[in-house]
C-alpha positions as a LaTeX table, in Angstrom:
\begin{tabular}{lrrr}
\hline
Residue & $x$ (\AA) & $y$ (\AA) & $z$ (\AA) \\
\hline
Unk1 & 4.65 & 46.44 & 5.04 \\
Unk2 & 7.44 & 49.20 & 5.05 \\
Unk3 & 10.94 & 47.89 & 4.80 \\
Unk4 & 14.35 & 49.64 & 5.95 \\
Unk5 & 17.67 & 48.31 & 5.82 \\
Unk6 & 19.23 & 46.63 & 9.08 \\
Unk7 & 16.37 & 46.84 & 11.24 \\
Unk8 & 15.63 & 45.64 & 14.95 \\
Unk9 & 13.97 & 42.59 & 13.48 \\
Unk10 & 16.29 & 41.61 & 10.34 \\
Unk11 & 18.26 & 39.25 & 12.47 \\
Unk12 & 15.18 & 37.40 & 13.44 \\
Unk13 & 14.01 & 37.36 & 9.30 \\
Unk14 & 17.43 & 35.40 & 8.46 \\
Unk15 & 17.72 & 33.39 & 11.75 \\
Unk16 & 13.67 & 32.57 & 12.37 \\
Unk17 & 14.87 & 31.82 & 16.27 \\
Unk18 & 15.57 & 35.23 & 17.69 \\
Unk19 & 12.98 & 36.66 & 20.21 \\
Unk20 & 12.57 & 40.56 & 19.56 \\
Unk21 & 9.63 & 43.58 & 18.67 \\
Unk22 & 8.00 & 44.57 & 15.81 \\
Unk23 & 5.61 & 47.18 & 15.29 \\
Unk24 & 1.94 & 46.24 & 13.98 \\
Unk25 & 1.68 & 48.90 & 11.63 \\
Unk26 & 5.01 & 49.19 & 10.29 \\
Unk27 & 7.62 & 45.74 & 10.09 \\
Unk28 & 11.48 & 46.50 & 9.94 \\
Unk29 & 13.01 & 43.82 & 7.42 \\
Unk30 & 16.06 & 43.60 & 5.53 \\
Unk31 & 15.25 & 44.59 & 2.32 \\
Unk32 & 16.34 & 41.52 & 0.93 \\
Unk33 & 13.83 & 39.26 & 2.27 \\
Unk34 & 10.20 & 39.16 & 1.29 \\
Unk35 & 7.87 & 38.29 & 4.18 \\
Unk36 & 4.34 & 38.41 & 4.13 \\
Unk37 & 1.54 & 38.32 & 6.91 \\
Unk38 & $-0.63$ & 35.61 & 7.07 \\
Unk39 & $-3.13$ & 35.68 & 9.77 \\
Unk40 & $-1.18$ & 35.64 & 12.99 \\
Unk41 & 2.38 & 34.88 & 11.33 \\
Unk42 & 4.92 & 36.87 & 9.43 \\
Unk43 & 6.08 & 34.48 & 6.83 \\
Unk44 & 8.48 & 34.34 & 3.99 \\
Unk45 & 8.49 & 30.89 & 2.07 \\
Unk46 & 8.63 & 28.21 & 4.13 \\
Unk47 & 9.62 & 29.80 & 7.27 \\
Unk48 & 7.16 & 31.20 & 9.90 \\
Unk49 & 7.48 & 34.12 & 12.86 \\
Unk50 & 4.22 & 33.19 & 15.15 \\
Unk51 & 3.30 & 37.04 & 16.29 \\
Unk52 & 1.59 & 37.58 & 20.00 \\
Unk53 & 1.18 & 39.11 & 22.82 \\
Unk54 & $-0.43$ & 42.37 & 22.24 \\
Unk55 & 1.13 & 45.38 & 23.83 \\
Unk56 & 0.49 & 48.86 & 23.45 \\
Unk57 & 3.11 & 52.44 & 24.19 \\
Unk58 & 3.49 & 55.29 & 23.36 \\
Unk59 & 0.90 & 55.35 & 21.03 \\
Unk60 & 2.40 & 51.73 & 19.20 \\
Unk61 & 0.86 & 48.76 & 19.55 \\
Unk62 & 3.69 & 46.23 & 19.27 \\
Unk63 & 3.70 & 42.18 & 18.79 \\
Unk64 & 6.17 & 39.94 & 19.93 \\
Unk65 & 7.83 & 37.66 & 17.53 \\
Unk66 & 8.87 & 34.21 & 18.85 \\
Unk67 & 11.02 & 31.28 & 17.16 \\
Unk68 & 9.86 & 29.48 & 14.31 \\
Unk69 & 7.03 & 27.27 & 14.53 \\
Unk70 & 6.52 & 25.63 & 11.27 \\
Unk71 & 3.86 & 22.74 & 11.51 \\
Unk72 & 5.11 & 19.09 & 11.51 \\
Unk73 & 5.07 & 18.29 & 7.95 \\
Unk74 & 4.39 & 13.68 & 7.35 \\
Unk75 & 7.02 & 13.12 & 5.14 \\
Unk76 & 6.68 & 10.19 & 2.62 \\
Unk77 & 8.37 & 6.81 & 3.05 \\
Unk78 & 10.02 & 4.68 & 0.54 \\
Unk79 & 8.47 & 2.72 & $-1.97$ \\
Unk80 & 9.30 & $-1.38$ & $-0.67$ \\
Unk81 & 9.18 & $-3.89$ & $-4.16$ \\
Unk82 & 6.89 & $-6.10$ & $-1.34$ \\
Unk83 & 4.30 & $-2.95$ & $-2.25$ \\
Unk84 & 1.48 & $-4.70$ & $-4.66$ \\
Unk85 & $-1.00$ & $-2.79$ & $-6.45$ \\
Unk86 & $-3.77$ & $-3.52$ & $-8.93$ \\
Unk87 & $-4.99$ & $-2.32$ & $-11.76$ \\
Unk88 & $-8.53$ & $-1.96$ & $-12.91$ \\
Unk89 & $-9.24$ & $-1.11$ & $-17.40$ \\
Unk90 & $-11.75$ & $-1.17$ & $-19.21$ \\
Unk91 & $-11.70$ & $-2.59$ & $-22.29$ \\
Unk92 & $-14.05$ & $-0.25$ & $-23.65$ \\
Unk93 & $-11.94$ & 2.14 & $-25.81$ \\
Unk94 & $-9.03$ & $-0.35$ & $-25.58$ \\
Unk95 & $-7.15$ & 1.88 & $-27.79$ \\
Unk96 & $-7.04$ & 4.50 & $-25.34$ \\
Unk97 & $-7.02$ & 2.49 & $-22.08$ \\
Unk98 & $-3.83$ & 0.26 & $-23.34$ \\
Unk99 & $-2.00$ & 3.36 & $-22.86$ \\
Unk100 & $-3.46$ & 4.49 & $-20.21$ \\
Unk101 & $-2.48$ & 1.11 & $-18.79$ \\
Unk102 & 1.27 & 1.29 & $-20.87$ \\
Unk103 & 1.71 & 4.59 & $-18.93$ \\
Unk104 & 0.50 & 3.52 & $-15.55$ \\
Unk105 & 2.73 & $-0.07$ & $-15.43$ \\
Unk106 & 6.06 & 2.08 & $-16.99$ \\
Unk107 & 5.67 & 4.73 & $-13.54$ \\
Unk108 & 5.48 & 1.49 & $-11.56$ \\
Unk109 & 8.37 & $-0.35$ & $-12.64$ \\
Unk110 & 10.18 & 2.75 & $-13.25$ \\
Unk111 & 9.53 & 3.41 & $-9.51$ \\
Unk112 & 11.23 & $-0.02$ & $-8.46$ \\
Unk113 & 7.87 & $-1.85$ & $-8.11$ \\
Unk114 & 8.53 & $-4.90$ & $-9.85$ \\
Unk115 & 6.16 & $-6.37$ & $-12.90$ \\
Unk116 & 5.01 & $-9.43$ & $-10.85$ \\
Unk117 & 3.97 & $-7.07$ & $-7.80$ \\
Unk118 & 1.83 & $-5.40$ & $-10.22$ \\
Unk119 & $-2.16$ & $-7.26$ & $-11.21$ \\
Unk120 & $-4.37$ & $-6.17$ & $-13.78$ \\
Unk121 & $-7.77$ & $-6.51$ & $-14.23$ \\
Unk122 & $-9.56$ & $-6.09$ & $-17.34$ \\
Unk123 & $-13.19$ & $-5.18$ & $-17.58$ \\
Unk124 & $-15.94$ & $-4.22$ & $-20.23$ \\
Unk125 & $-16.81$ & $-1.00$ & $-19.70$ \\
Unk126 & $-15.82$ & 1.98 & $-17.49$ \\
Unk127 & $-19.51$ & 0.94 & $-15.72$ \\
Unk128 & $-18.01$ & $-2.46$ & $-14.11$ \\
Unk129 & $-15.11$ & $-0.57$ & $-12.90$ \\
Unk130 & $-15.53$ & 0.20 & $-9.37$ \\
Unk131 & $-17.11$ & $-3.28$ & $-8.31$ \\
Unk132 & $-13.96$ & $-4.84$ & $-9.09$ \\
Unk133 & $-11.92$ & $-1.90$ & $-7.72$ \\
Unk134 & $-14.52$ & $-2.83$ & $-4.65$ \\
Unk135 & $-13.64$ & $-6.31$ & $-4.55$ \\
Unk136 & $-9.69$ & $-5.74$ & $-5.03$ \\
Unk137 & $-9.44$ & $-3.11$ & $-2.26$ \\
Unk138 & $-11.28$ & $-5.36$ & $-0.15$ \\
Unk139 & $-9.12$ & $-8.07$ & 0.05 \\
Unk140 & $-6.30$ & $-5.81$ & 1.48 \\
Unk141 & $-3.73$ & $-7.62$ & $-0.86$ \\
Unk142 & $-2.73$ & $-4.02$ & $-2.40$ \\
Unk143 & $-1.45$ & $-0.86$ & $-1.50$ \\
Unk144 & $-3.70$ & 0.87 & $-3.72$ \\
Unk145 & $-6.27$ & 0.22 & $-6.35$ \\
Unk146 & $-5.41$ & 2.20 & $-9.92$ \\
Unk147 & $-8.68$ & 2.95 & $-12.39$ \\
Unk148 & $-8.26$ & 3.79 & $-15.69$ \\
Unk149 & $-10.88$ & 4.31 & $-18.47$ \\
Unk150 & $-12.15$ & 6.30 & $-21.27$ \\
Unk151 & $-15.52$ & 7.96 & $-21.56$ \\
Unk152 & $-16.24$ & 9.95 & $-24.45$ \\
Unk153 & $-19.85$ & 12.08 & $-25.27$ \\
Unk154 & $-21.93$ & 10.24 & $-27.55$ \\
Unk155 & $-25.27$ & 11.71 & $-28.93$ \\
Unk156 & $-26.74$ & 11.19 & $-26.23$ \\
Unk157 & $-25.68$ & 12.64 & $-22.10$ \\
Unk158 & $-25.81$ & 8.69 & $-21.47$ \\
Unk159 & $-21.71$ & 9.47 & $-20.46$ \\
Unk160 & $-22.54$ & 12.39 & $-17.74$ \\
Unk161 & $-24.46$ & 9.38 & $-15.47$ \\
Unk162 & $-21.73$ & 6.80 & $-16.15$ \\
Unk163 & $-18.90$ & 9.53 & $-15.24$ \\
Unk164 & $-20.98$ & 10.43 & $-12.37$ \\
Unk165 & $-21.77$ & 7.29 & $-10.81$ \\
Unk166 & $-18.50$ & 5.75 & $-11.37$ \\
Unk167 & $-16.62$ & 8.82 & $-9.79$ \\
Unk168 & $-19.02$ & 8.49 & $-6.74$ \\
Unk169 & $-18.30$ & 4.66 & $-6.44$ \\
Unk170 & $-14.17$ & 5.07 & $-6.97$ \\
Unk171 & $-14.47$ & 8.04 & $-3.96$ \\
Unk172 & $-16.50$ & 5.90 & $-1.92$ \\
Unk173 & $-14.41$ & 2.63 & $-1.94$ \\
Unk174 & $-11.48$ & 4.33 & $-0.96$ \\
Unk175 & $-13.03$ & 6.08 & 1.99 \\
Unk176 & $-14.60$ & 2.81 & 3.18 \\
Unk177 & $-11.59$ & 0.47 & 2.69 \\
Unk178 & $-9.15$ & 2.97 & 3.47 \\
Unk179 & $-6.65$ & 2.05 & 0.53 \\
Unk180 & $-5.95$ & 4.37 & $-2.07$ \\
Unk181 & $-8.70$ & 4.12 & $-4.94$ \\
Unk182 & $-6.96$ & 6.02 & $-7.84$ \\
Unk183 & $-9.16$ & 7.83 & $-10.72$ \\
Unk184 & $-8.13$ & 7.29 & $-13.79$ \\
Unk185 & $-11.21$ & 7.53 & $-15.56$ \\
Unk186 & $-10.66$ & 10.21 & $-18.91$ \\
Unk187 & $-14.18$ & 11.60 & $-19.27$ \\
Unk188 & $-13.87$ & 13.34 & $-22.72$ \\
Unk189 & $-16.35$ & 15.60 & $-25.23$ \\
Unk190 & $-13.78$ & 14.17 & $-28.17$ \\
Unk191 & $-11.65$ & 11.03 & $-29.34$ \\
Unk192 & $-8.84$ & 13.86 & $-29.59$ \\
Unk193 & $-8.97$ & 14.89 & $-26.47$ \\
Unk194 & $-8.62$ & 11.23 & $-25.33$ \\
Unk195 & $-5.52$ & 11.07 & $-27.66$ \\
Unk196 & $-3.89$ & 14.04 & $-26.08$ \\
Unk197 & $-4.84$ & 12.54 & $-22.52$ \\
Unk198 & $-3.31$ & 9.22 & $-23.11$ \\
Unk199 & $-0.08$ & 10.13 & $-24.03$ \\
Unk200 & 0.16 & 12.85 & $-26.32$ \\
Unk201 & 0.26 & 16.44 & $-25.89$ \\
Unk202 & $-1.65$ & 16.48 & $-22.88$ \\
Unk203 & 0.39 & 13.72 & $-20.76$ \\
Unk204 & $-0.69$ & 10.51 & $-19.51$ \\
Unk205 & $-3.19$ & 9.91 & $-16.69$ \\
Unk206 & $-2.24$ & 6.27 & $-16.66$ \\
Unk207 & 1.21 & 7.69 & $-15.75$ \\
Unk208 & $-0.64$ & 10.70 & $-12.94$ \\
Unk209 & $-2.38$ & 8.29 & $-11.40$ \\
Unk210 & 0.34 & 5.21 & $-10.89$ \\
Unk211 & 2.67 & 8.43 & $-9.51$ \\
Unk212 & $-0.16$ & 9.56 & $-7.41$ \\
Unk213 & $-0.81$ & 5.88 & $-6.05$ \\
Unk214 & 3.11 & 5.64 & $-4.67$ \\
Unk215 & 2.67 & 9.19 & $-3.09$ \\
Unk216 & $-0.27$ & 8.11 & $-1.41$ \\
Unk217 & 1.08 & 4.43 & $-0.29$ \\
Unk218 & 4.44 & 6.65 & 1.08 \\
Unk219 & 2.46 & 9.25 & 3.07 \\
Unk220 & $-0.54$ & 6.35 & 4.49 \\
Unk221 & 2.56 & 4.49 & 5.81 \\
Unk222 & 3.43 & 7.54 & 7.83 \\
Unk223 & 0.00 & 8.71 & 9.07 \\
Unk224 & $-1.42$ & 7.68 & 12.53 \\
Unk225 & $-3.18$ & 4.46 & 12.52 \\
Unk226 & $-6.61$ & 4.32 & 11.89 \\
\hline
\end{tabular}
């Protein structure tokens, strides 16, 4: 795209309203602004120039540029302390899923959801998790259903089927039930990595998935009705 200085479209760049012509093989922008085609729109950023119209002179085939047409974006509502949500751990690991679980309830709370609009539910193994997630989900009482649990390789690829069939399950509850069904499941070659996963250098996905859970409950309670 060849740029000039004060060009027949430059007002249009800054203003993303006016109507005027721009050449297909050659667009005359302020240098100052860096637009980009995408398809059938000139865009810089956030702002889009929907191009049409084909017409064709003097050799030029030209495009007219009309106002901005950025799609409707759902924004995401507030966060109400009348928002439950549950919790599903396994206890397997329990040194790594209490802080999964430490990380998950401190994004809550921090978030204004209050402790007693918060349940937990302990299970053995990362295995039992989505039947309870199932069962929780279900019953409609919560705004979304938060997994967490810790798988890490053995001798044996006996933790590939369990992450497998327990990702699966988590995926499918939330598309049958409709509530957010968060994975929180680490599924790890090393204790260390678990470490770094659970807090340490690598974050917390206790914490990503309670943060994810309140983006999702925001945005459902903007979406169309089912």
């Amino acid at each position: 795209i060849a740029r000039r200085s004060v060009g027949e479209i430059s007002a249009v760049g800054k203003t993303c309203g006016m109507t005027s012509w721009i050449a297909a093989s050659r667009v005359v922008l302020d240098p100052g602004w860096r637009w980009r085609f995408r398809g059938w729109f000139l865009q810089r950023g956030k702002c889009r120039i929907r191009l049409r119209d084909f017409h064709s002179g003097s050799g030029t085939t030209r495009l007219a540029a009309i106002h901005d047409v950025m799609p409707h974006v759902f924004p995401t509502a507030e966060i109400s302390p009348t928002d439950r949500l549950a919790i599903v751990v396994s206890r397997w690991n329990e040194t790594i899923t209490q802080k999964l679980l430490d990380g998950a309830i401190s994004t809550l709370t921090s978030r204004g959801i209050p402790d007693e609009a918060i349940d937990v539910a302990w299970v053995p193994g990362a295995w039992e998790i989505p039947l309870v997630a199932q069962r929780l989900a279900d019953s409609h009482g919560y705004r979304a259903v938060i997994c967490l649990g810790a798988v890490i390789r053995g001798e044996t690829t006996h933790d590939r089927h369990i992450n497998r069939a327990v990702s699966t399950a988590i995926s499918e509850i939330a598309l049958e039930t409709g509530i957010p069904v968060l994975f929180g499941v680490l599924t790890c070659e090393t204790m260390e990595q678990a470490i770094h996963r659970s807090g340490g250098n690598a974050g917390n996905k206790g914490a990503e998935c309670a943060d994810a859970a309140l983006v999702m409950i925001g945005l459902l309670k903007n979406l169309p009705p089912t």
